[in-house]
C-alpha positions in Angstrom: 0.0 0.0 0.0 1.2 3.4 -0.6 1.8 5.5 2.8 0.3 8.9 2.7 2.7 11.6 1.6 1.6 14.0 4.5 3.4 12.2 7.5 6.7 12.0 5.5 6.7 15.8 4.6 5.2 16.6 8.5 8.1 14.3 9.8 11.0 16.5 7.6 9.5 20.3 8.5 9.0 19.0 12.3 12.9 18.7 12.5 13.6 22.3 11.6 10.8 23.5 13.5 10.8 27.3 13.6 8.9 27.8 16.8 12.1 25.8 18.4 14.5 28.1 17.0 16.8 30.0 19.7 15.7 33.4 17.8 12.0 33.1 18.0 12.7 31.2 21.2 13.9 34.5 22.3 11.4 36.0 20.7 8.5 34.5 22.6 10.4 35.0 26.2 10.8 39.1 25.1 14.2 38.6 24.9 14.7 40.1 21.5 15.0 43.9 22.0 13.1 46.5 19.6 15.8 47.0 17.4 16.7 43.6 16.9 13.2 42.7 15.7 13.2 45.6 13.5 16.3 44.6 12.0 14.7 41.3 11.5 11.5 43.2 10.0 14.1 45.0 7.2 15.8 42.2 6.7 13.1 39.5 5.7 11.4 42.3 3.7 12.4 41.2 -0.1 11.6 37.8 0.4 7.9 38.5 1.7 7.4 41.0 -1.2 9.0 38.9 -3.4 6.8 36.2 -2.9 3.9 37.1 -5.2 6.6 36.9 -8.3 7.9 33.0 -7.2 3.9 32.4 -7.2 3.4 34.2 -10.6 6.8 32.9 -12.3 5.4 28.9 -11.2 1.8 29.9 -12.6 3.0 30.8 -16.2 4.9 27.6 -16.3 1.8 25.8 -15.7 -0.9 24.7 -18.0 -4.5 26.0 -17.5 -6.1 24.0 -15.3 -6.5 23.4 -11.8 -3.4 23.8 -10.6 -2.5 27.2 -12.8 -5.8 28.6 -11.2 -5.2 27.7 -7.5 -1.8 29.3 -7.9 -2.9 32.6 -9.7 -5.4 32.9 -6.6 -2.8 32.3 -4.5 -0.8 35.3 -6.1 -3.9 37.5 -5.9 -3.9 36.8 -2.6 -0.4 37.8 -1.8 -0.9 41.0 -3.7 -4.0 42.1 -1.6 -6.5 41.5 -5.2 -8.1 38.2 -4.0 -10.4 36.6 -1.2 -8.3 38.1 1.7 -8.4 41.7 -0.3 -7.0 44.8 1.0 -3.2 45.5 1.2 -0.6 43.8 -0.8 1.3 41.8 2.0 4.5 43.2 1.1 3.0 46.7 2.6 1.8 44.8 5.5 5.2 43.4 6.1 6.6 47.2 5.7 4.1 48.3 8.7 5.2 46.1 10.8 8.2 47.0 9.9 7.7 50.7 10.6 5.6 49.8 14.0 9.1 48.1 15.5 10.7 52.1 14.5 12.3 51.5 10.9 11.8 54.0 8.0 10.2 52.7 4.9 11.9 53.7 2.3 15.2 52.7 4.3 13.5 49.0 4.3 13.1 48.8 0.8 16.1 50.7 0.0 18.5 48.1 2.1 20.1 45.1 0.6 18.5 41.9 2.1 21.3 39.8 4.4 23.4 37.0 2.6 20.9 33.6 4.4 17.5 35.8 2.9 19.7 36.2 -0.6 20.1 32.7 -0.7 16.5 31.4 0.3 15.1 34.3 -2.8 17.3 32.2 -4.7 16.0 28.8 -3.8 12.6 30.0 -4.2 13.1 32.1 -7.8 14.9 28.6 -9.1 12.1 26.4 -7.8 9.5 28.5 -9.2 11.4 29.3 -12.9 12.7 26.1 -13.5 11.5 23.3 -11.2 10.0 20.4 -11.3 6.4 20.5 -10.4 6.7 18.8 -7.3 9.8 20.7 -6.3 7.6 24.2 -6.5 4.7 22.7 -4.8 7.6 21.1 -1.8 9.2 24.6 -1.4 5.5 26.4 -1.0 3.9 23.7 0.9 7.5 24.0 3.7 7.0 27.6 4.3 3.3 28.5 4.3 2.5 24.8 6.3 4.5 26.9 9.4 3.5 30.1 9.0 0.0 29.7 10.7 1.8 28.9 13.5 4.9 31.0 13.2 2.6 34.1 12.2 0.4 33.1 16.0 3.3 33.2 17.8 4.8 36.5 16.6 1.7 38.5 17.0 1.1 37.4 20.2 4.6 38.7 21.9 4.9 41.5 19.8 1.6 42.7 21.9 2.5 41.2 24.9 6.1 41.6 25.2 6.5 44.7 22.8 3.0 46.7 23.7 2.9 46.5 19.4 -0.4 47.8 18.3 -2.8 46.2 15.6 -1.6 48.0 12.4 2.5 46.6 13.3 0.8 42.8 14.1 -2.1 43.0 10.5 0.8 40.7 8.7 0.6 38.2 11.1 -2.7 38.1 12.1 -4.1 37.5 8.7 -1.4 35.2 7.9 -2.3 32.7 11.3 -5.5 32.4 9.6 -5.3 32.5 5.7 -1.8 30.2 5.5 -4.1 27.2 6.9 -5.8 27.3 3.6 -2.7 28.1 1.4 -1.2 25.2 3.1 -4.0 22.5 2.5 -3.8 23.9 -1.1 -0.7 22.8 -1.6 -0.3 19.5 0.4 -3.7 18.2 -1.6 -1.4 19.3 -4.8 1.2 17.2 -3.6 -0.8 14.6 -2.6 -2.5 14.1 -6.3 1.0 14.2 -7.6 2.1 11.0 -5.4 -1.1 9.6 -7.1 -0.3 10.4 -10.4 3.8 9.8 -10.1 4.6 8.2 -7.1 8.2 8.1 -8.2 8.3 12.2 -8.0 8.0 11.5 -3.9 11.5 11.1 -3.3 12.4 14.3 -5.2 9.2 15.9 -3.1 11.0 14.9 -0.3 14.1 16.3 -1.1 12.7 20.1 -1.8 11.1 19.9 1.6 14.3 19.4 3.4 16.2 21.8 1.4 13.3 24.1 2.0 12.8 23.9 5.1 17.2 24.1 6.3 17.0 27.3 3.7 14.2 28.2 6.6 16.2 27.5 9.2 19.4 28.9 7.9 17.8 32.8 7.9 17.1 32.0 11.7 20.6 31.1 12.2 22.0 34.3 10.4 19.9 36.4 12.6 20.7 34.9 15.7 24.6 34.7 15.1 24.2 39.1 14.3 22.6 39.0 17.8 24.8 37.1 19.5 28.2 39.0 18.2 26.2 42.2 19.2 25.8 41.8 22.3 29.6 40.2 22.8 30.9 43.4 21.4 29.1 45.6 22.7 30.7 47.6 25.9 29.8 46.5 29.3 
């Protein structure tokens, strides 16, 4: 019999849980000051706005059918045209940006750090030149964590950093609509394990790389912390 797909790709993301993460560990205790959440908030910017071209540059790739369709509403969505309509999510992302004290054309003017460079890159490859499964892997990795992910952050922000509810919109419409966006794209996988069960293996694959990539950003931010606050004067 062939074993759901779902429990394989749940096992791989559940080792490079976010939430577990010494940065959003710190995070969730308050230990993060202002600035090193806003740093954070400039930093992760051109990936966020970015987003809306990986789902656009899959979409064209695609032919019309289901798939195309659920990933052009997915785009919409990103861009603030769709069922969740209002503000593009990159501008979201940019007031929360400016709630943690940033300036935002500084934001959009700064050069993303080297880990965010190199996950834009996964995702722009995935997304131009990938296989089908490998697009729907990557996609599936990040937005299956960010209802959680998106939960946790608002919920310090207002306890920890007295944030109000124009800095925590991105992540309170992204604890809610992500559950959907993710379900979209695990029942995509799963009909692809269906149709080519030998596509799992590379399925697989994408998810780990995705979710390390993930991880990796994490990692960069917490190593800037951490040499921050060894150099800096006692």
């Amino acid at each position: 019999m062939h074993e759901p797909i779902k429990r394989d790709l749940d096992d791989v993301i559940t080792r490079y849980d976010l939430l577990k993460h010494p940065y959003y560990e710190a995070w969730s205790c308050g230990h993060l000051t202002g600035k090193e959440i806003a740093d954070y908030a400039e930093g992760y910017f051109h990936h966020v706005d970015a987003f809306p071209y990986y789902l656009e540059s899959f979409a064209q790739r695609l032919p019309e059918g289901k798939l195309r369709n659920m990933v052009e509403e997915h785009q919409a969505d990103e861009e603030g045209k769709g069922q969740f309509a209002g503000q593009p999510h990159g501008d979201m992302w940019l007031d929360f940006a400016c709630g943690m004290g940033k300036e935002r054309q500084s934001v959009v003017a700064e050069d993303e750090p080297a880990e965010v460079g190199r996950l834009m890159t996964m995702f722009r490859n995935v997304s131009e030149q990938g296989s089908v499964g490998q697009a729907l892997a990557a996609f599936y990795t990040y937005e299956s964590q960010t209802p959680r992910v998106a939960q946790d952050k608002a919920k310090w922000l207002r306890q920890w950093y007295q944030c109000d509810d124009g800095t925590c919109k991105y992540f309170d419409l992204h604890a809610n609509y992500d559950i959907e966006h993710a379900n979209d794209w695990l029942a995509s996988i799963e009909r692809l394990d269906e149709e080519q069960p030998e596509a799992r293996a590379e399925v697989l694959n994408q998810t780990e790389e995705t979710a390390k990539a993930l991880w990796a950003v994490l990692d960069g931010f917490q190593a800037r912390r951490v040499n921050s606050s060894v150099l800096s004067p006692v």
